[in-house]
C-alpha positions as CSV (number, residue, x, y, z in Angstrom):
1,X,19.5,-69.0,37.6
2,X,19.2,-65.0,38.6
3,X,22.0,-64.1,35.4
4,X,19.2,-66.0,33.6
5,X,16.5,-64.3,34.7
6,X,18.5,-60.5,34.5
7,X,19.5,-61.7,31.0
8,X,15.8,-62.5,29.9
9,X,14.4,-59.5,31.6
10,X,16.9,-56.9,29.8
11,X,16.0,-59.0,26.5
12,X,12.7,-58.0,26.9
13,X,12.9,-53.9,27.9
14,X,15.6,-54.2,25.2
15,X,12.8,-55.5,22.1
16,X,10.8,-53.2,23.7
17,X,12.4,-50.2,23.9
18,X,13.5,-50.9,20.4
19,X,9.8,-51.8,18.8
20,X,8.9,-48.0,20.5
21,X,11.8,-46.2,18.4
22,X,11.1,-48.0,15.4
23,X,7.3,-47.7,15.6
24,X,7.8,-44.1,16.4
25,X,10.0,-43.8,13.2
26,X,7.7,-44.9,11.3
27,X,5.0,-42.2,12.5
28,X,7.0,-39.4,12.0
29,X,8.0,-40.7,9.0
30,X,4.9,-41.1,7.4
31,X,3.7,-37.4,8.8
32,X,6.2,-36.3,6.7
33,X,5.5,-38.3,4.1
34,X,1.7,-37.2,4.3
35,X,2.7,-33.6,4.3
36,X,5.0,-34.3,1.4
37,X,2.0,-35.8,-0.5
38,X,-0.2,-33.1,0.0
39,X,2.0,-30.5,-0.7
40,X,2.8,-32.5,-4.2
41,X,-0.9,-32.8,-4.4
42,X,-1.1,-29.2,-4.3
43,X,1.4,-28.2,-6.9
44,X,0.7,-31.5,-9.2
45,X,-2.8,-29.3,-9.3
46,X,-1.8,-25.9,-9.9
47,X,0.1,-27.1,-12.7
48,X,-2.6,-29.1,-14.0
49,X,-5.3,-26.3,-13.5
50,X,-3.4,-23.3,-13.8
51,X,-6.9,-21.7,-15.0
52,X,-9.1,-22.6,-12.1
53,X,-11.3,-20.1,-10.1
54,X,-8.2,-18.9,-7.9
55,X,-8.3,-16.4,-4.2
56,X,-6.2,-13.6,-4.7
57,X,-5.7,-10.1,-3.3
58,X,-4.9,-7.6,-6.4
59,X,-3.1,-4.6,-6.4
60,X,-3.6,-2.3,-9.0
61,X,-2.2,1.1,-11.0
62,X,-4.5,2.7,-13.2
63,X,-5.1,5.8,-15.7
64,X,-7.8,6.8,-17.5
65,X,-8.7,9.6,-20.2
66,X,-11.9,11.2,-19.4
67,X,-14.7,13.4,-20.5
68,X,-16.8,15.3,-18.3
69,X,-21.0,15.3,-18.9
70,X,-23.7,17.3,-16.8
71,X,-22.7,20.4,-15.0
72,X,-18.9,19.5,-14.8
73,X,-18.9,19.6,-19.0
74,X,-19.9,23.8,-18.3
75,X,-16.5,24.0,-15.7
76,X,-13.9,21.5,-17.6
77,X,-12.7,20.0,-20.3
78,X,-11.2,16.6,-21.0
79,X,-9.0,15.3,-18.0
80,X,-7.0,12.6,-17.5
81,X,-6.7,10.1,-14.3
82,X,-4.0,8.0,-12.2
83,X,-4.9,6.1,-9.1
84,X,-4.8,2.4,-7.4
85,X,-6.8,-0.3,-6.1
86,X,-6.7,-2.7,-3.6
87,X,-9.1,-5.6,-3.5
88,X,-9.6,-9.3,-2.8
89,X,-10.7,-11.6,-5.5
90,X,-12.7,-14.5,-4.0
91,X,-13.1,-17.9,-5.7
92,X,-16.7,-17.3,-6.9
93,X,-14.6,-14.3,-9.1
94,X,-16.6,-11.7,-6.8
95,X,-13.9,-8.8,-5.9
96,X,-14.3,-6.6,-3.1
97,X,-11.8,-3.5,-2.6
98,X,-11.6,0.2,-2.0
99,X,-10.3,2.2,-4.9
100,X,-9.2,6.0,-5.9
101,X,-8.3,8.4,-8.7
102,X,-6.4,11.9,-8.8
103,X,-7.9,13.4,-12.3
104,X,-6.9,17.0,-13.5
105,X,-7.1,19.1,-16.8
106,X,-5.6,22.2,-18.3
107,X,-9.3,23.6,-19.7
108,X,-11.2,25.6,-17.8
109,X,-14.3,26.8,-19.2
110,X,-15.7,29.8,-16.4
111,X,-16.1,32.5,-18.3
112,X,-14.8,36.2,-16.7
113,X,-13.4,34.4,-13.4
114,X,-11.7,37.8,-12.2
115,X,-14.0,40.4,-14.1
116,X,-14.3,42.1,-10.8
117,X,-10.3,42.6,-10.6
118,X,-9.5,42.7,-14.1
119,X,-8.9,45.8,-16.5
120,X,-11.7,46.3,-19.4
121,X,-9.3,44.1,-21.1
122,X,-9.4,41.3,-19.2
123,X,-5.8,41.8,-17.2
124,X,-5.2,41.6,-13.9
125,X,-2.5,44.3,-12.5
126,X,-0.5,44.0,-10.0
127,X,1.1,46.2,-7.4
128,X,4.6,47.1,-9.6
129,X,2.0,47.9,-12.6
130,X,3.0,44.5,-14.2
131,X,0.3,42.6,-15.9
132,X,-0.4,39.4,-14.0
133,X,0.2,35.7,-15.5
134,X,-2.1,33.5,-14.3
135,X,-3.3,30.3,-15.1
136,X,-5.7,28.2,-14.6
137,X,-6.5,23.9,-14.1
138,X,-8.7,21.4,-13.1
139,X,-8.0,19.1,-10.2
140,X,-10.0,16.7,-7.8
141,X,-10.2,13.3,-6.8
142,X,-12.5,10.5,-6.4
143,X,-12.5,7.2,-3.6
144,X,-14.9,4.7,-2.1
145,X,-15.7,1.2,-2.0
146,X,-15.6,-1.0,-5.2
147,X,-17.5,-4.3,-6.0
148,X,-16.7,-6.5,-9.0
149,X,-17.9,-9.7,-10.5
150,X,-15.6,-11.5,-13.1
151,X,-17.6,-13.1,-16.1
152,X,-15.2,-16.1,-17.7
153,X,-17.4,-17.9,-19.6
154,X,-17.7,-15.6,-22.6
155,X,-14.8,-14.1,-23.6
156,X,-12.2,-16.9,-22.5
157,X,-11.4,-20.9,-21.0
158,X,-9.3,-19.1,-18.2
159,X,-11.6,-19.0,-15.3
160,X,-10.0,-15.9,-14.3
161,X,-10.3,-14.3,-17.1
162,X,-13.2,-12.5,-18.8
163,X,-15.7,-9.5,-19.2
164,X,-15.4,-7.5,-15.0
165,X,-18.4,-5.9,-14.1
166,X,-17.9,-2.8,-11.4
167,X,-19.4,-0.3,-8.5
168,X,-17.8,2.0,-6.9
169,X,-19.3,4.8,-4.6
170,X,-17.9,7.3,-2.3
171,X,-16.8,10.7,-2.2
172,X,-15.3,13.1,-4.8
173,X,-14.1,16.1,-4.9
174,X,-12.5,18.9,-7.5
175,X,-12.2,22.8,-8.0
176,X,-10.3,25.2,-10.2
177,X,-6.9,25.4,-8.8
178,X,-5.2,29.3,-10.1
179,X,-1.8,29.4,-10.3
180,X,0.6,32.6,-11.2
181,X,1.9,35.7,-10.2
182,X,2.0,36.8,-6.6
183,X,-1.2,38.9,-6.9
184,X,-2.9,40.4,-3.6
185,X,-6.2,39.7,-4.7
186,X,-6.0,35.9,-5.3
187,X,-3.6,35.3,-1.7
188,X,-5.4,33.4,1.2
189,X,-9.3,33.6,1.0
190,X,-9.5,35.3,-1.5
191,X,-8.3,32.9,-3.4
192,X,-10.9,30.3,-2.4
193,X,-13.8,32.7,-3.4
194,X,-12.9,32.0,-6.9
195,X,-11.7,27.9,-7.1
196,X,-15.2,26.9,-7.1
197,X,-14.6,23.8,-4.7
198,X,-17.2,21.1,-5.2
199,X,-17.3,18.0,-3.4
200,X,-20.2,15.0,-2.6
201,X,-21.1,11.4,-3.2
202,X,-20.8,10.1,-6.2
203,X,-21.5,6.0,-7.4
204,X,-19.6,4.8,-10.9
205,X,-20.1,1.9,-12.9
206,X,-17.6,0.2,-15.0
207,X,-17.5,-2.3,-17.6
208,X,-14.1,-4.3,-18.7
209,X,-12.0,-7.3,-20.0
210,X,-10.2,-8.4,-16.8
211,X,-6.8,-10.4,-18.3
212,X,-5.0,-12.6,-15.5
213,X,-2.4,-14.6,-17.4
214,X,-1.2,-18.3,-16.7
215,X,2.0,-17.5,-15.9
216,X,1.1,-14.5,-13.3
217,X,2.9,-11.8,-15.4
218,X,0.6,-9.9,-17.4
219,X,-2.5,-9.0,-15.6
220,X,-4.6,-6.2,-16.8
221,X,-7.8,-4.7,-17.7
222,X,-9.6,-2.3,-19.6
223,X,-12.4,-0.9,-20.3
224,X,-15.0,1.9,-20.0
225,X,-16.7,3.6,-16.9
226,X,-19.2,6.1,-16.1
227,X,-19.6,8.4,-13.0
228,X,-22.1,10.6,-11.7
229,X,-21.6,12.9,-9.3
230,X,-23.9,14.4,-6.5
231,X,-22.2,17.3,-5.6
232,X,-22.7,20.8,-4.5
233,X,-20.3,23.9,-4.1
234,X,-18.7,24.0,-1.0
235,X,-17.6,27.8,-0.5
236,X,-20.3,30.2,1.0
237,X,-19.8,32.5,-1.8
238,X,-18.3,33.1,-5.4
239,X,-16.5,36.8,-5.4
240,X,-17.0,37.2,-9.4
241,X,-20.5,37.2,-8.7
242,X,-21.9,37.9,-5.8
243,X,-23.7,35.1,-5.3
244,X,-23.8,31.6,-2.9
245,X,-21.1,29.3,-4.1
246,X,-23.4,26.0,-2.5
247,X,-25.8,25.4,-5.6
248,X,-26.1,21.8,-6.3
249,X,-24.9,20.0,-9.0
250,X,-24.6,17.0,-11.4
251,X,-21.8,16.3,-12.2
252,X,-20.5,13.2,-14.7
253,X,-16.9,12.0,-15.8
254,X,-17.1,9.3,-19.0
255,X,-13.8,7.1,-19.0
256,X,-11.4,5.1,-21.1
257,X,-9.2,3.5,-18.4
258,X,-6.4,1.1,-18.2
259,X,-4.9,-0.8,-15.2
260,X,-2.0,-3.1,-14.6
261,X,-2.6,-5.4,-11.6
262,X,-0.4,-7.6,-9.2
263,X,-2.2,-10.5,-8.0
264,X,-1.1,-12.4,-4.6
265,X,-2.5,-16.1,-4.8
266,X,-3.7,-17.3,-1.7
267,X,-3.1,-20.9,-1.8
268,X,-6.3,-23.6,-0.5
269,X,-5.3,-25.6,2.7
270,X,-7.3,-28.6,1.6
271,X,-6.4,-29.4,-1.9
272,X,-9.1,-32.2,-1.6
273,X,-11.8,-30.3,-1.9
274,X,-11.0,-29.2,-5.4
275,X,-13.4,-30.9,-8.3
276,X,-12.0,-31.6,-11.3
């Protein structure tokens, strides 16, 4: 009678124990089967909607050929940029992102620079009686915060695609930068009574086509922009003339630019909430 009972009670831990394990199984294995669905779900609709409002954070190399307006237009001529953003496209195809450009010329407009360490003939000796070579360029640089706003619905069906609206403000700065001989009077401080250093804020609008492909692989944009600078000189006095270096200025940059992006997708957790 006791085997009987033993045999009858280990019958019955046995079912159980083995009910647990199976049940348990079958949890785990439709976790997984869950996940699996979901992740299928996710990629079924990235194929499906490859052209649906999409987060992504953009990197992004640009140049531009520019024109200067306002004061600069009296210092400078034409110029050309390089630089790079960074910003994060959200799904509502607003973009928010810091951004910068190095921009530099070879005309420089300032008439009789060194007059006051120049011969009658405009040359500038130096200390073996040798005529000096020097030359002359523009440089600067601009930066700030940038916010954008992607228009789809007129120029293309690719929700990511379309006319890009942009401001940017911040700080810029530029200056004649002289280059040549080793000549006394242009060494140290001298130097930086004659480089006309500029610098203040400055806000920049920018229209363009914004291009982000299907396949991820050809992203760009371009388009025109428009800056104006609030700037004033920056060095207490200009040695050509005598006078303070700090007047305030205007000055304005028109641009053709052209930029090549990288996009990183940031993928939606919840696939459900997508409407189709």
């Amino acid at each position: 009678m006791k085997k009987i009972f033993f045999t009858l009670l280990f019958l019955v831990f046995a079912s159980q124990f083995l009910m647990a394990q199976y049940g348990g199984n079958q949890n785990r294995g439709g976790a997984e089967m869950n996940h699996k669905h979901e992740s299928h779900k996710m990629q079924s609709y990235e194929k499906t909607y490859p052209d649906s409002p999409r987060k992504a954070v953009c990197f992004s190399l640009q140049g531009s050929l520019q024109t200067p307006a306002g004061n600069l237009y009296n210092r400078f001529g034409n110029s050309k940029a390089v630089g790079m953003a960074i910003y994060y496209k959200a799904k509502n195809n607003f973009c928010y992102g810091i951004m910068g450009d190095y921009f530099f010329g070879n005309k420089v407009k300032e008439a009789n620079l060194f007059k006051n360490i120049s011969t009658v003939d405009g040359y500038i000796i130096m200390e073996d009686g040798e005529y000096a070579e020097i030359k002359l360029y523009e440089r600067g640089y601009y930066f700030g915060p940038t916010i954008g706003y992607i228009y789809h619905k007129l120029l293309s069906s690719n929700k990511n695609t379309g006319l890009s609206f942009w401001l940017t403000s911040g700080y810029m700065e530029h200056k004649i930068t002289i280059l040549g001989d080793n000549v006394l009077q242009l060494q140290g401080d001298y130097k930086k009574g004659y480089d006309r250093l500029s610098g203040g804020f400055f806000i920049q609008e920018g229209v363009f086509y914004n291009h982000m492909s299907l396949n991820r692989l050809v992203n760009y944009r371009i388009g025109l922009e428009m800056l104006e600078g609030f700037t004033q000189g920056l060095r207490a006095v200009n040695f050509d003339t005598g006078e303070s270096g700090k007047q305030k200025r205007f000055d304005c940059l028109l641009a053709l630019k052209v930029g090549w992006f990288l996009p990183v997708f940031i993928k939606d957790n919840k696939p459900q909430d997508y409407t189709y």
